[in-house]
C-alpha positions in Angstrom: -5.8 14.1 12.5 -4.8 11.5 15.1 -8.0 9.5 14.8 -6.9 9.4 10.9 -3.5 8.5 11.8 -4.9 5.8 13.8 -7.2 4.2 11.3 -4.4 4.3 8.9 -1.8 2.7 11.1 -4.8 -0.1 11.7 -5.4 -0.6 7.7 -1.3 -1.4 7.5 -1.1 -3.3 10.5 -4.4 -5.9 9.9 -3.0 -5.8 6.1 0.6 -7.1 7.4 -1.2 -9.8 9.9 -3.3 -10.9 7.2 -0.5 -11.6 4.8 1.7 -13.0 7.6 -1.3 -15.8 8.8 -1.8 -16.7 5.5 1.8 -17.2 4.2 2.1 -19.4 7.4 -1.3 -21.3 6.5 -0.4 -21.6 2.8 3.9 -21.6 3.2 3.8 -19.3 0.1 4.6 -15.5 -0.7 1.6 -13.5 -1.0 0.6 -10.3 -2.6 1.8 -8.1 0.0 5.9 -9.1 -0.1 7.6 -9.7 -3.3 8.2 -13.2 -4.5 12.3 -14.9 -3.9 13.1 -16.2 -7.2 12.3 -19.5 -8.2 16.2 -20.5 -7.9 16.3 -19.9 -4.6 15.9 -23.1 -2.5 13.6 -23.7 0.4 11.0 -21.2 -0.5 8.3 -22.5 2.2 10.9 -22.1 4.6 11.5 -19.0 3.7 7.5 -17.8 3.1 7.0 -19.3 7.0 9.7 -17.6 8.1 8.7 -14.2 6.3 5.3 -14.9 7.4 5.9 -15.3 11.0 7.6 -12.0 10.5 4.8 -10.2 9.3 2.2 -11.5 11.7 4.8 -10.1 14.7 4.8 -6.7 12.7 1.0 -6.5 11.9 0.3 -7.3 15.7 2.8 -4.3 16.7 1.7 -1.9 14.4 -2.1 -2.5 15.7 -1.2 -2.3 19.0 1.2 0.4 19.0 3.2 -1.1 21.0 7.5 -1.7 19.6 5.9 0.2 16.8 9.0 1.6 15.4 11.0 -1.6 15.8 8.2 -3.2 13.9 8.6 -0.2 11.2 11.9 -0.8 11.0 11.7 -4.6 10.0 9.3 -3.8 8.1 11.2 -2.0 5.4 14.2 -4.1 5.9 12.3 -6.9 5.3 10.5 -4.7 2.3 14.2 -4.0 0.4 15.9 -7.0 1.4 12.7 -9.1 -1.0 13.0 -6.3 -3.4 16.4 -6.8 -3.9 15.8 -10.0 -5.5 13.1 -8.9 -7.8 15.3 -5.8 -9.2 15.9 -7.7 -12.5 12.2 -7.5 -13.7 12.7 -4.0 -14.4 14.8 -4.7 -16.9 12.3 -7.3 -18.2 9.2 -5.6 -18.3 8.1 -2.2 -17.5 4.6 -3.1 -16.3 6.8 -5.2 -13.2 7.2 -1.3 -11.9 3.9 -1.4 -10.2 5.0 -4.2 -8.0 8.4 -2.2 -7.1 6.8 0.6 -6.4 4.4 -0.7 -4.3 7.2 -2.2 -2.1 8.6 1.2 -2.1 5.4 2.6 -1.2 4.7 0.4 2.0 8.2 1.1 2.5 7.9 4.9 3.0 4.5 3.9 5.2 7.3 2.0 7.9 8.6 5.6 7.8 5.9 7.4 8.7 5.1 4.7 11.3 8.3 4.7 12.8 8.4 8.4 13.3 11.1 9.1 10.2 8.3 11.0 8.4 9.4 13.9 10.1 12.9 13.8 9.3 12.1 13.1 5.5 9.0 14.6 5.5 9.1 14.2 1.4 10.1 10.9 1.1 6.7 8.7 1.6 4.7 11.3 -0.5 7.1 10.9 -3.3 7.4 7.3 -3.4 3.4 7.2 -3.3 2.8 9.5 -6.2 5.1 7.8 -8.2 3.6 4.6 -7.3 0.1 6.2 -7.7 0.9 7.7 -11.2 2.6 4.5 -12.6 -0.9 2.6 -11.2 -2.4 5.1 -13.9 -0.8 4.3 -16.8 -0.7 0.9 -16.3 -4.8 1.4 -15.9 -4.8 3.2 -19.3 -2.1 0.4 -20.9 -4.0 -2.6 -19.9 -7.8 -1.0 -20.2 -9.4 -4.1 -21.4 -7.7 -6.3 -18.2 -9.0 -3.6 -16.0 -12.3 -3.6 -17.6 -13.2 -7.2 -16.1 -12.3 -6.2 -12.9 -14.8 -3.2 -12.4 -18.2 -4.6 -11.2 -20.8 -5.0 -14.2 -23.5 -3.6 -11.6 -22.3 -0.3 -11.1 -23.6 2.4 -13.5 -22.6 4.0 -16.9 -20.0 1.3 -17.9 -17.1 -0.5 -17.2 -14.7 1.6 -19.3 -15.6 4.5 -18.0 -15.0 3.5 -14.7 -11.5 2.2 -15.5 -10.9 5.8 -17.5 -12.0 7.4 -14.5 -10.0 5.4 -12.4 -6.9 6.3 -14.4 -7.0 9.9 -14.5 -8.1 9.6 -10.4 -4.6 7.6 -9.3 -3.2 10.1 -11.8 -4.0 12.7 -10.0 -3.4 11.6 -7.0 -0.1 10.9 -7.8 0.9 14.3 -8.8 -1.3 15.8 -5.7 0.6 13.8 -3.0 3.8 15.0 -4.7 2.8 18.4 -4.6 3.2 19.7 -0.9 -0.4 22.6 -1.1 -2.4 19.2 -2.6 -1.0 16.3 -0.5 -3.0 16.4 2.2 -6.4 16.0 0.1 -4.8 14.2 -3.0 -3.4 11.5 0.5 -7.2 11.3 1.7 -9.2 10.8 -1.7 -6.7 8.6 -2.8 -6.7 6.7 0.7 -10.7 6.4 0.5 -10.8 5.6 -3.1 -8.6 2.5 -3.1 -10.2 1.4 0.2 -13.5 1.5 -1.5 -11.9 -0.9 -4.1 -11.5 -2.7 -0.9 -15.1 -2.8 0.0 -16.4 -2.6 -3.6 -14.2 -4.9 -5.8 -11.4 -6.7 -3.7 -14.2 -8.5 -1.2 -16.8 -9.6 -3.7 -14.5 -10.9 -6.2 -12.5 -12.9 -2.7 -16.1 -14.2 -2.3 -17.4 -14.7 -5.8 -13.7 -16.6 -6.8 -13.1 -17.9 -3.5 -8.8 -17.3 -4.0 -6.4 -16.4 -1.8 -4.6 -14.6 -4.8 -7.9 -12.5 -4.9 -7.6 -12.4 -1.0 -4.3 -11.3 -1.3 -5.6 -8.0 -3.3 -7.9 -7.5 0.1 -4.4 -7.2 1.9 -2.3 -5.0 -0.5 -5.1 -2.8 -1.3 -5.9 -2.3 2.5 -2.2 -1.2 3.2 -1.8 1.1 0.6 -4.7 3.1 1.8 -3.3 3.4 4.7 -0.4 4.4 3.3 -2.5 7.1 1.9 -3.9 8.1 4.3 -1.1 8.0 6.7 1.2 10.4 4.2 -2.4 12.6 4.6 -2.2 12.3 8.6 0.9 13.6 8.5 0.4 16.7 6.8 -2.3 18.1 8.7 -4.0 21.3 7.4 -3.0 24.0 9.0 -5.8 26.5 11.2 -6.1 30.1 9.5 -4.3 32.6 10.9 -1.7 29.9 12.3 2.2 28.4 11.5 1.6 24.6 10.9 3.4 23.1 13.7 5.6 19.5 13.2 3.4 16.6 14.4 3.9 15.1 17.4 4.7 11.1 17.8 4.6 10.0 21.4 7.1 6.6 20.4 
């Protein structure tokens, strides 16, 4: 499981340096981070200064080196963005799936920073949630989804964003559960990072926009979210008592 962990901890850390060159390239909020309200002066200040943040993070968490000082921002800097986005829930309840994304990479920084073990529910939790609400906004906003899923690929589009629906469904109530996480974490992890290779790329090539470049990001880092809440509930060996894993940082 620790060449797992590994590749997981990779998929958050080039997702998080990616974000963080671009918001420095661009001076605006990207994908990954929630947006500061518009009210809120100096935002390219603030998207350098959050960028600049996210590139020292990304370049920790690849390197494993600081990594759970670089965890640690990480969330903080996570909530503290969130906190000023809290009022689109009340607005609109299809603004939960940017919340709980937030939440989601949030309870990755816990894994990363060794927390996981302490709270060894709370990253699986926020993930199904996350994973579940992803589903029914699938099934809410079919005919959106529908353009997104490449014409190419075999029976139809709608099935493919049915299928897709009951899938992060699933995985949202397997991750939660604590027999199904670690196999609800990997197929969830490989499924989205196939929307990675399979969706997010072409359409950043096809389009040619960082918001679609942007999707390349998120998507990356919440497979490895994923995968990382599957990493960290390794199956246990017959015959044996599953031990707590072991974090040399």
């Amino acid at each position: 499981m620790e060449k797992l962990a590994t590749l997981a901890r990779h998929f958050v850390g080039l997702a998080c340096l990616g974000s963080g060159l671009e918001q420095l390239v661009t001076l605006g909020f990207v994908r990954l981070v929630p947006k500061l309200p518009a009210w809120l002066p100096a935002q390219s200040f603030w998207a350098g200064a959050t960028g600049v943040m996210l590139v020292l993070i990304g370049g920790a968490i690849l390197t494993d080196r600081k990594i759970r000082l670089a965890a640690v921002s990480l969330a903080g800097l996570l909530l503290v963005l969130l906190g000023f986005r809290l009022p689109e829930l009340a607005a609109d309840s299809g603004a939960l799936v940017n919340p709980g994304k937030v939440l989601v990479l949030g309870g990755g920084a816990l894994l990363l920073g060794g927390r996981g073990k302490k709270w060894p529910w709370v990253a699986p939790v926020l993930l199904g949630i996350f994973l579940a609400t992803c589903g029914w906004a699938h099934f809410r906003y079919s005919g959106f989804v529908d353009t997104l899923v490449p014409a190419w690929i075999p029976p139809s589009r709608r099935f493919w964003t049915c299928f897709s629906a009951v899938a992060l469904l699933a995985g949202g109530l397997g991750v939660i559960l604590p027999p199904t996480r670690r196999a609800a974490g990997l197929a969830s992890g490989l499924m989205i990072f196939l929307w990675v290779v399979l969706l997010h790329i072409p359409r950043t090539v096809e389009l040619k926009t960082l918001f679609e470049l942007d999707g390349v990001f998120e998507a990356l880092a919440i497979s490895g979210v994923a995968l990382l809440v599957a990493a960290a509930h390794p199956r246990p060996a017959a015959g044996t008592t599953p031990e707590p894993q072991r974090r040399d940082k």
